[in-house]
C-alpha angles and dihedrals in degrees: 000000000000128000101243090230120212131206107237121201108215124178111214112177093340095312120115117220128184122214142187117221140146115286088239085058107056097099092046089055095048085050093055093034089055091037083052089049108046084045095059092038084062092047102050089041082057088069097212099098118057120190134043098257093048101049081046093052095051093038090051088047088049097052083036085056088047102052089055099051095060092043083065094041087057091038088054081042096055094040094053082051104042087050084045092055097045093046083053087042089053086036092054090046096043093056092034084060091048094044102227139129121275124218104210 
């Protein structure tokens, strides 16, 4: 069974793109296409930064940073959780082999 893929017009400083995408994924794409954009428009306000490909390069390093950043955020996340689990899970079967009650 095959995507039905549209063509989707997005403006990024001033420039028009078209791109094909799933149709499930339009939103998505208008999200990312508007996130990009507001991203290099800091950037090139900044001043600091002069040509397209430039101000692309560093906004693409700074999502990039971003992204990682959470990743790291979610990895830290699932470990505190994982060491809390297994503390309740000795808690429950140390209580379970003495055969008491359990204030949880």
């Amino acid at each position: 069974m095959s995507e039905r893929i549209v063509r989707v017009g997005v403006r990024i400083l001033e420039k028009e793109y078209q791109v094909a995408c799933p149709v499930e994924e339009r939103a998505d794409l208008l999200d990312s296409a508007e996130y990009l954009n507001a991203k290099m428009r800091e950037i090139r306000e900044g001043g600091q930064v002069i040509g397209l490909d430039r101000i692309a390069v560093m906004a693409a390093l700074n999502i990039a940073n971003e992204l990682l950043k959470l990743r790291q955020q979610e990895s830290t996340v699932e470990s505190d959780v994982g060491v809390r689990l297994r503390h309740l899970r000795e808690r429950v079967e140390t209580a379970l082999s003495q055969g008491q009650q359990l204030d949880l």
